[in-house]
PDB file of the backbone (N, CA, C, O) and the ligand in Angstrom, with CONECT records:
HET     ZN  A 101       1
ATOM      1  N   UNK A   1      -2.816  13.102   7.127  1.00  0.00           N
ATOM      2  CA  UNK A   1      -2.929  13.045   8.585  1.00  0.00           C
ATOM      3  C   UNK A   1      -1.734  12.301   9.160  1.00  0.00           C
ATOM      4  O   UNK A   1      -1.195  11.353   8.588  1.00  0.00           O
ATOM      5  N   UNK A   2      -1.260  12.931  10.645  1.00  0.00           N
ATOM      6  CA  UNK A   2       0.159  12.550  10.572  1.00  0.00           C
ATOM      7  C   UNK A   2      -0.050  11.680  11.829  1.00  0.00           C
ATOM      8  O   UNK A   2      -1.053  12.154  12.363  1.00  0.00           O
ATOM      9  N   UNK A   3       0.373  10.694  12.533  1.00  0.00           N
ATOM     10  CA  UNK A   3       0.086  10.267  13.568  1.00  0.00           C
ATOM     11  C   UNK A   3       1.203  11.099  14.969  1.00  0.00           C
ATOM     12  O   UNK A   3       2.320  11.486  14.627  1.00  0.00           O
ATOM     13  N   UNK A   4       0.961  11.197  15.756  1.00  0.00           N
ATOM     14  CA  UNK A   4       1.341  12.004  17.044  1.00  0.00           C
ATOM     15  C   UNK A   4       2.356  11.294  17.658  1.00  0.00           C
ATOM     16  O   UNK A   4       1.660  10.522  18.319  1.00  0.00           O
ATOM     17  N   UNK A   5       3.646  10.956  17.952  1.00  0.00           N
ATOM     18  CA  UNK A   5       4.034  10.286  19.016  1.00  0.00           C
ATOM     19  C   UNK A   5       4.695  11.269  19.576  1.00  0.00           C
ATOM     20  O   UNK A   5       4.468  12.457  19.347  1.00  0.00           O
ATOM     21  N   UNK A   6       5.555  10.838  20.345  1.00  0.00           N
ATOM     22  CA  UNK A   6       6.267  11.108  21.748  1.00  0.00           C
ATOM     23  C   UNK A   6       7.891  10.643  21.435  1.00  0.00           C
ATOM     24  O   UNK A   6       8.852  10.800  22.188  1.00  0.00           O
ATOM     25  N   UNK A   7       7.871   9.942  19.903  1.00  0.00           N
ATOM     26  CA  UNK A   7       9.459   9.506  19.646  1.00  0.00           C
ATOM     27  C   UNK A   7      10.792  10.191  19.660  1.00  0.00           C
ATOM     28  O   UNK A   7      10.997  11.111  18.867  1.00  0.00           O
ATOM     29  N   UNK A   8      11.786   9.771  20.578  1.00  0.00           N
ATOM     30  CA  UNK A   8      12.746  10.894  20.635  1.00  0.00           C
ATOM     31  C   UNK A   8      13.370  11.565  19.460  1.00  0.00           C
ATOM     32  O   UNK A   8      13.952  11.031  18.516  1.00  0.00           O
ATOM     33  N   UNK A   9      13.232  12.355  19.598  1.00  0.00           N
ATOM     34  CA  UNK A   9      13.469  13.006  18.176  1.00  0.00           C
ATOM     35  C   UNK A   9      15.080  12.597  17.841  1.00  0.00           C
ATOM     36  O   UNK A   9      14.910  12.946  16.673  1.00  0.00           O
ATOM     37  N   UNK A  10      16.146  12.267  17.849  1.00  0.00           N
ATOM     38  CA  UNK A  10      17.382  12.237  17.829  1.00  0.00           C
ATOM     39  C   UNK A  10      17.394  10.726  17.557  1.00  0.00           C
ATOM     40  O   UNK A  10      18.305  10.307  16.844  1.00  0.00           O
ATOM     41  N   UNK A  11      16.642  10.002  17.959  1.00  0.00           N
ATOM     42  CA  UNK A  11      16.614   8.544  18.159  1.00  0.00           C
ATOM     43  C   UNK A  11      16.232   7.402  16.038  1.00  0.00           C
ATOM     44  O   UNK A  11      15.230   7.268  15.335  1.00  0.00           O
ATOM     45  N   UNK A  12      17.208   7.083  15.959  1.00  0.00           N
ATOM     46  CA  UNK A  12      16.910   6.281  14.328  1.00  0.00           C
ATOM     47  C   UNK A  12      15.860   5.535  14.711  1.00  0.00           C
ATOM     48  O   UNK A  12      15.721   4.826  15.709  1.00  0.00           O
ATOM     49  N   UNK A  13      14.760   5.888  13.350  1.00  0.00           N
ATOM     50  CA  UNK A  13      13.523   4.985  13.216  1.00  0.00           C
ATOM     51  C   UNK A  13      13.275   3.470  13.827  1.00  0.00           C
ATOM     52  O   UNK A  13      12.527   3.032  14.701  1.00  0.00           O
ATOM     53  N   UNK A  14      14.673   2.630  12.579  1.00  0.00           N
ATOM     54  CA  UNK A  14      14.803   1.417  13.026  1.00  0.00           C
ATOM     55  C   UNK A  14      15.420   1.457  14.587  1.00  0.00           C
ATOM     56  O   UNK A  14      14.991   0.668  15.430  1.00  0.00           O
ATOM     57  N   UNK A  15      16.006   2.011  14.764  1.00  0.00           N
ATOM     58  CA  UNK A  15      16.365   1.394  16.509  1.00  0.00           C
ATOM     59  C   UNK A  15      15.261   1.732  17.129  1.00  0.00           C
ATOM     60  O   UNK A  15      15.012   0.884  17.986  1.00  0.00           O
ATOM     61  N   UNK A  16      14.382   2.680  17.095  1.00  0.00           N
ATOM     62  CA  UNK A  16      13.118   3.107  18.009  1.00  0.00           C
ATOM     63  C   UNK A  16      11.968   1.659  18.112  1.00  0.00           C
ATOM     64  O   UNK A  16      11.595   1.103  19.145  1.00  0.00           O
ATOM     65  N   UNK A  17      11.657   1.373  16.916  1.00  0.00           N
ATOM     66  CA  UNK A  17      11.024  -0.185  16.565  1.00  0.00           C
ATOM     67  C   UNK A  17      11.502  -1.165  17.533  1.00  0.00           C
ATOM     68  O   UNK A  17      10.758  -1.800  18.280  1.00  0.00           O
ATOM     69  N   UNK A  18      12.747  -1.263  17.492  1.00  0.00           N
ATOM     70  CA  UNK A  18      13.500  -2.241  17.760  1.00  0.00           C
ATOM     71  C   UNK A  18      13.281  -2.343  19.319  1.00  0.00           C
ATOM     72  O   UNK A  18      12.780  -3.205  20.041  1.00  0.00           O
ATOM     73  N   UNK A  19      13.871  -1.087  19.549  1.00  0.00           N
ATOM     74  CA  UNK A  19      13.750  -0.740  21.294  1.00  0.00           C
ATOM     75  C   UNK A  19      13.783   0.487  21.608  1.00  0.00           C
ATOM     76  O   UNK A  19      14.858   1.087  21.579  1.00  0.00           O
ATOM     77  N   UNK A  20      12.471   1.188  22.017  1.00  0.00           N
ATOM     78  CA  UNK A  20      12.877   2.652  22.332  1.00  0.00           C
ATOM     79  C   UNK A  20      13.801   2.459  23.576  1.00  0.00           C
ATOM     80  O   UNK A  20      14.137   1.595  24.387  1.00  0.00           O
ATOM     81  N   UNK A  21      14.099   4.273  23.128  1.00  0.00           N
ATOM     82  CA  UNK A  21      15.285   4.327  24.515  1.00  0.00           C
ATOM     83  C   UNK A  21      14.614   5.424  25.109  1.00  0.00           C
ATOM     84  O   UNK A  21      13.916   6.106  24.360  1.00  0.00           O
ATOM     85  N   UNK A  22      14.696   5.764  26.442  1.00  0.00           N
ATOM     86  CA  UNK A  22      14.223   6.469  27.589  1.00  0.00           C
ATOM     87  C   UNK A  22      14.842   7.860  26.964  1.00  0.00           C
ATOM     88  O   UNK A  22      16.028   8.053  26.696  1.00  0.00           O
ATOM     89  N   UNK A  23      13.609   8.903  26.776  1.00  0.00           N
ATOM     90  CA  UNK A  23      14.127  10.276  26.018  1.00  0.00           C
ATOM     91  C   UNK A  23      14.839  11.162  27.043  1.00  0.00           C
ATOM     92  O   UNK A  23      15.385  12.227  26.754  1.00  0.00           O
ATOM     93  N   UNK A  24      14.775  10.552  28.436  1.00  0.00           N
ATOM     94  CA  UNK A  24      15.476  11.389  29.349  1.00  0.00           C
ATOM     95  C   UNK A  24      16.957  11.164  29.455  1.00  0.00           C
ATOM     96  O   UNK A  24      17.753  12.096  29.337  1.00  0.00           O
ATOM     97  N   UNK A  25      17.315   9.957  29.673  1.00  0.00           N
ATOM     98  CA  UNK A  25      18.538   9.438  30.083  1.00  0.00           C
ATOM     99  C   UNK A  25      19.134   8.215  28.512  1.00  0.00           C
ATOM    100  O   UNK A  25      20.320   7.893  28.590  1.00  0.00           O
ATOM    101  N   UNK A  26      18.613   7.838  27.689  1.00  0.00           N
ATOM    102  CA  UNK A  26      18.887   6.756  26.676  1.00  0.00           C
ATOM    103  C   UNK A  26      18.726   6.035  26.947  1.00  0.00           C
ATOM    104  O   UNK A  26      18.167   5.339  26.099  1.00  0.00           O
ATOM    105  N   UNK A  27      18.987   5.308  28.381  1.00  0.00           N
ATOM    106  CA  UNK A  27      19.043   3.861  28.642  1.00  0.00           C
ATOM    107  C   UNK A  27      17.989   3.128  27.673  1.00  0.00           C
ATOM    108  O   UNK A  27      17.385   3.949  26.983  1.00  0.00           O
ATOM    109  N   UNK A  28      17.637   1.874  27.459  1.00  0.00           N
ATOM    110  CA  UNK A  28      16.935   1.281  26.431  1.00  0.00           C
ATOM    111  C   UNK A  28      15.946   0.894  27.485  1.00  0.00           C
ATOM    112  O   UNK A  28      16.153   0.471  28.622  1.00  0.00           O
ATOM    113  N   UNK A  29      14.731   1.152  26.803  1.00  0.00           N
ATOM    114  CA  UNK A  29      13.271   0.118  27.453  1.00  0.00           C
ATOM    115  C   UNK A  29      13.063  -1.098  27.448  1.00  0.00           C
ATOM    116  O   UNK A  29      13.222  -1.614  26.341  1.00  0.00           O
ATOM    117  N   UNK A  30      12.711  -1.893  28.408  1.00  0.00           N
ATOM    118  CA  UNK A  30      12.743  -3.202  28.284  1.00  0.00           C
ATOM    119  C   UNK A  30      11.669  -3.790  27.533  1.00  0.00           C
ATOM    120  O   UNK A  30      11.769  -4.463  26.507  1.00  0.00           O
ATOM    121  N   UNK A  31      10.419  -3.396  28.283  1.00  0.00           N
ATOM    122  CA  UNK A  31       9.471  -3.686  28.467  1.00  0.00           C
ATOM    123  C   UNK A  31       7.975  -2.827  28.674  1.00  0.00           C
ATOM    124  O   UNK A  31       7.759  -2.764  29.885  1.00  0.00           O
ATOM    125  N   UNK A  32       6.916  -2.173  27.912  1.00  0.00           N
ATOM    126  CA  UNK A  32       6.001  -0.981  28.601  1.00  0.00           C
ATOM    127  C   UNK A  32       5.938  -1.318  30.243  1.00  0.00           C
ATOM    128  O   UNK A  32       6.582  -2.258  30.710  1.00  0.00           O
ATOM    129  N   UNK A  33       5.139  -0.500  31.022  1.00  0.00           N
ATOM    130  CA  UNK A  33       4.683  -1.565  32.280  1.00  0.00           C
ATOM    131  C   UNK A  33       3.348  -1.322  32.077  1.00  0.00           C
ATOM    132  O   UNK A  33       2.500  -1.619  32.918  1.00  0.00           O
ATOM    133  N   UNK A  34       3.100  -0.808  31.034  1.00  0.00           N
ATOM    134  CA  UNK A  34       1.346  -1.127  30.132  1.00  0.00           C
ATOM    135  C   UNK A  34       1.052  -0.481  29.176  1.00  0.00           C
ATOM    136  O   UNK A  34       1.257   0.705  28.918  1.00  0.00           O
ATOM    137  N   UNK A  35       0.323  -1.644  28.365  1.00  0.00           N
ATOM    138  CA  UNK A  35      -0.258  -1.165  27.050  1.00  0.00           C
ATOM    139  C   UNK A  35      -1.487  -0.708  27.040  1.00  0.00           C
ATOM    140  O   UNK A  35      -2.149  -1.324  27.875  1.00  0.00           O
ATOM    141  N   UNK A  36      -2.095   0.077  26.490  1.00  0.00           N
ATOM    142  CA  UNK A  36      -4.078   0.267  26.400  1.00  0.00           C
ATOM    143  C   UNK A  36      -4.065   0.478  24.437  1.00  0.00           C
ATOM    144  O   UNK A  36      -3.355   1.054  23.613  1.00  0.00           O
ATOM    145  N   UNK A  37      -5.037  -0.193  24.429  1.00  0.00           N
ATOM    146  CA  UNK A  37      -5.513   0.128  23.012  1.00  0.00           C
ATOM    147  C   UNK A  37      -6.592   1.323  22.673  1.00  0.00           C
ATOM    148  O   UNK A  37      -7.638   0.988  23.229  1.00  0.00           O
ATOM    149  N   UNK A  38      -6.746   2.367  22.107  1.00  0.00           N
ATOM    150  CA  UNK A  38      -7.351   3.653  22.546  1.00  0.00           C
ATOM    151  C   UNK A  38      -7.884   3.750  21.227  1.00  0.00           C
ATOM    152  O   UNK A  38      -7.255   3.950  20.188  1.00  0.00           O
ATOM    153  N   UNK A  39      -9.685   3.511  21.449  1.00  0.00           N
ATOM    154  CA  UNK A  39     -10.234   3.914  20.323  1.00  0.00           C
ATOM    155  C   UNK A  39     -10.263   2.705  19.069  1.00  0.00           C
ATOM    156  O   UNK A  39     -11.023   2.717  18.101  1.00  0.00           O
ATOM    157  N   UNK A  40      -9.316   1.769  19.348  1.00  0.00           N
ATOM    158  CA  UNK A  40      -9.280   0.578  18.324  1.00  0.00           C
ATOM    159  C   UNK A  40      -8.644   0.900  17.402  1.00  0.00           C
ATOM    160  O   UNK A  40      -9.101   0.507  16.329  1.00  0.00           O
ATOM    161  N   UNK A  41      -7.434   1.671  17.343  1.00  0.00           N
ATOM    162  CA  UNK A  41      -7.087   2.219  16.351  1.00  0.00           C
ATOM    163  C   UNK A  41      -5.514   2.534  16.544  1.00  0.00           C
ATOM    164  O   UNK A  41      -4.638   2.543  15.679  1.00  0.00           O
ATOM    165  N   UNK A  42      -5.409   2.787  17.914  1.00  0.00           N
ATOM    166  CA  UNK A  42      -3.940   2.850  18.394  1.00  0.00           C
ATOM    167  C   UNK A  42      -3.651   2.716  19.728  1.00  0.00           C
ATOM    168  O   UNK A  42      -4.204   3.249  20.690  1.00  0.00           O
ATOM    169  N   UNK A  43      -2.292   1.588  19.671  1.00  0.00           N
ATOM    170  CA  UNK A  43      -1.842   1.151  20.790  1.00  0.00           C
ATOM    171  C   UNK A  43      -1.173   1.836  21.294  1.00  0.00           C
ATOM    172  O   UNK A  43      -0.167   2.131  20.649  1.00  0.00           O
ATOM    173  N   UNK A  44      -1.360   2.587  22.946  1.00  0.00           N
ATOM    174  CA  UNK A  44      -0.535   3.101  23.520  1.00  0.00           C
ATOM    175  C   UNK A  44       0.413   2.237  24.709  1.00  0.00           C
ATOM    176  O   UNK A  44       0.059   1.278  25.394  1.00  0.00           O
ATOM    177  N   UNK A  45       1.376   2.754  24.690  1.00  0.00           N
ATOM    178  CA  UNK A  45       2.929   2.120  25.497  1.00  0.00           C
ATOM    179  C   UNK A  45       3.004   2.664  26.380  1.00  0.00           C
ATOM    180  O   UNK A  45       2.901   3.837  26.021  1.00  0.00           O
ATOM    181  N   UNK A  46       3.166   2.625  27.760  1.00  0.00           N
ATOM    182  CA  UNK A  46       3.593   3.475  28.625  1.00  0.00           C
ATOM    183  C   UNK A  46       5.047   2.886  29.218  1.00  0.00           C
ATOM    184  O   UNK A  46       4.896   1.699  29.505  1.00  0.00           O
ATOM    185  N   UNK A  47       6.284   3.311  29.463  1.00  0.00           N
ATOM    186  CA  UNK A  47       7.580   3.172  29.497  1.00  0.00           C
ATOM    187  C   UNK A  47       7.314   3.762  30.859  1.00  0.00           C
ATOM    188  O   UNK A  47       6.795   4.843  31.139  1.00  0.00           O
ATOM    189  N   UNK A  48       7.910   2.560  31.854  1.00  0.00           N
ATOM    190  CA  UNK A  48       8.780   3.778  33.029  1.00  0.00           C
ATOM    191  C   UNK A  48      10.426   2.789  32.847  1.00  0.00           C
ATOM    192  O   UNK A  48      10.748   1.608  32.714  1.00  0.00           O
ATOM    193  N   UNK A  49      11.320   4.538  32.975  1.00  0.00           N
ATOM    194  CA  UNK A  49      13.000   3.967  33.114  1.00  0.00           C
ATOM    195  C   UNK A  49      13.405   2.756  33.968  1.00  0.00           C
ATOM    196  O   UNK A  49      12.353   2.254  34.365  1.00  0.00           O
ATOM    197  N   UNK A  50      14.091   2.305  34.267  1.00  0.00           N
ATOM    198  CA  UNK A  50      14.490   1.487  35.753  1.00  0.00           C
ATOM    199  C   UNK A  50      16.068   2.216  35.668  1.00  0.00           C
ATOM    200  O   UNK A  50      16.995   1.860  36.396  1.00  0.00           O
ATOM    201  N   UNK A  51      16.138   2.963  34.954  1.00  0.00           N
ATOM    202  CA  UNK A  51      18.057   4.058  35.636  1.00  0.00           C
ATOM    203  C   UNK A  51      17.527   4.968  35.846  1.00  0.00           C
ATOM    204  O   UNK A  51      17.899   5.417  36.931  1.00  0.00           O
ATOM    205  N   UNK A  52      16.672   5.661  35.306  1.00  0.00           N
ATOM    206  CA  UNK A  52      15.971   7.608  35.679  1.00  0.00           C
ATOM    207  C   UNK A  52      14.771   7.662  36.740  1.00  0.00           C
ATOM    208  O   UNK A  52      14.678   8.380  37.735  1.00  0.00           O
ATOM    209  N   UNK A  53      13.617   6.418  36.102  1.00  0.00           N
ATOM    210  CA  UNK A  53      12.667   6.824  36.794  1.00  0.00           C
ATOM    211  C   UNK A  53      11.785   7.316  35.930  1.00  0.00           C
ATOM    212  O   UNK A  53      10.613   7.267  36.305  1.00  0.00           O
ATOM    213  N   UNK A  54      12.046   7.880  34.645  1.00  0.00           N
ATOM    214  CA  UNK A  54      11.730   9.199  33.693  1.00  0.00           C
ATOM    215  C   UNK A  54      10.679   8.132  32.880  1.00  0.00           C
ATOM    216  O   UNK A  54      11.028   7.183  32.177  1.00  0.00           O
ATOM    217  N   UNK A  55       8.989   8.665  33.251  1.00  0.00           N
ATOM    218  CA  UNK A  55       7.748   7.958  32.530  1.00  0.00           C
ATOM    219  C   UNK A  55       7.701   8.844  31.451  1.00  0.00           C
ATOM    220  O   UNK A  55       7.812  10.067  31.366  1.00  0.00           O
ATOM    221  N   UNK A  56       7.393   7.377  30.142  1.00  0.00           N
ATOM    222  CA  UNK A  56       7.337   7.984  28.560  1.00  0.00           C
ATOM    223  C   UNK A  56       6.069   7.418  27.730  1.00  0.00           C
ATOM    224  O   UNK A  56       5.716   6.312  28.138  1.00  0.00           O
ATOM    225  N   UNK A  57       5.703   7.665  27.215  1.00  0.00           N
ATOM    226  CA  UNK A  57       4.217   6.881  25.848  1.00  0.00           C
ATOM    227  C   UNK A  57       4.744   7.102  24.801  1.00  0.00           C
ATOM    228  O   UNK A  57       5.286   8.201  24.686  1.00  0.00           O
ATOM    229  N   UNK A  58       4.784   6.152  23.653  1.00  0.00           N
ATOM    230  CA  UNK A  58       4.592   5.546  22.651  1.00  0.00           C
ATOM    231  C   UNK A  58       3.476   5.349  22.325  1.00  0.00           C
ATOM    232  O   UNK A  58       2.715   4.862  23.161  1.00  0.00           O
ATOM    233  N   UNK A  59       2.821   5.773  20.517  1.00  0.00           N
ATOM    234  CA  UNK A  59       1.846   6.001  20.212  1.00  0.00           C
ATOM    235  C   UNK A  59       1.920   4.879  19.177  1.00  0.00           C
ATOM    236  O   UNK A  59       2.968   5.147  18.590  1.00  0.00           O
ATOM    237  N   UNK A  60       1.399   3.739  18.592  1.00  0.00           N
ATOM    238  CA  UNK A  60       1.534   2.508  17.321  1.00  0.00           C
ATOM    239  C   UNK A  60       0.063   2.889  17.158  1.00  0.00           C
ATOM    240  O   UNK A  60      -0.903   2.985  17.915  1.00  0.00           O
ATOM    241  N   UNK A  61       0.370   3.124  15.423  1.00  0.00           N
ATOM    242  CA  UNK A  61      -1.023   2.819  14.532  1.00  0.00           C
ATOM    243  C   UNK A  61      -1.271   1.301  14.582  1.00  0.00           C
ATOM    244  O   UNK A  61      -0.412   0.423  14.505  1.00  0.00           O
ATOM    245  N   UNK A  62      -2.840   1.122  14.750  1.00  0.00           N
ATOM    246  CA  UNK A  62      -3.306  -0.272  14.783  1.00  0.00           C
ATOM    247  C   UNK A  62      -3.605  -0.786  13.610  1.00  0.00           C
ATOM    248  O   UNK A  62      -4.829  -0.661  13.636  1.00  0.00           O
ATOM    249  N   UNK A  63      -3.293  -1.403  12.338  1.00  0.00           N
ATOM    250  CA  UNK A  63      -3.499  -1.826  11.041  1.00  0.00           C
ATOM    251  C   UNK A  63      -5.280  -2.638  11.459  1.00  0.00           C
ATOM    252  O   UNK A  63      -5.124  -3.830  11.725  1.00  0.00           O
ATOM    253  N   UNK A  64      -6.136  -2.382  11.505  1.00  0.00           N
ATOM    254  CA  UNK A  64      -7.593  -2.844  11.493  1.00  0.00           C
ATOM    255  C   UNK A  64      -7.754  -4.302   9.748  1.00  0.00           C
ATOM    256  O   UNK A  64      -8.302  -5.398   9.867  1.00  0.00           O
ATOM    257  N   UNK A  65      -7.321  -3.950   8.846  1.00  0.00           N
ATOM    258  CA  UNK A  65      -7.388  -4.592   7.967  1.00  0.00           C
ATOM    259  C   UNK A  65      -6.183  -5.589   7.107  1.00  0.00           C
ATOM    260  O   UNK A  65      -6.514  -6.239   6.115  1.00  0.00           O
TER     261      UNK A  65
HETATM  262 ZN    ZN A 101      15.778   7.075  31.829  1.00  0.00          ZN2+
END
């Protein structure tokens, strides 16, 4: 079972961790402007740009154990 994200496809693993970048324009994300935890199992990110404007989600498996 594979988990689902939204990660830019072009974008290296480790830099995505580090800091996603906005899949519209690159600029780097600072900050979500909110998290929800969905199901207890995975944290969702919601990204808006501050250069595009361009809203993104990020999907993190939640380690429970
Ligand atoms: Zn952008």
């Amino acid at each position: 079972m594979r988990l689902h994200t939204d990660t830019p496809r072009n974008s290296a693993f480790k830099r995505y961790l580090a800091s996603p970048a906005c899949p519209y324009c690159k600029e780097m994300l600072l900050a979500p402007m909110l998290s929800e935890l969905v199901d207890g199992v995975e944290i969702r990110h919601h990204w808006s740009c501050e250069s595009c404007g361009g809203v993104s989600v990020t999907s993190l498996a939640v380690m429970t154990h």
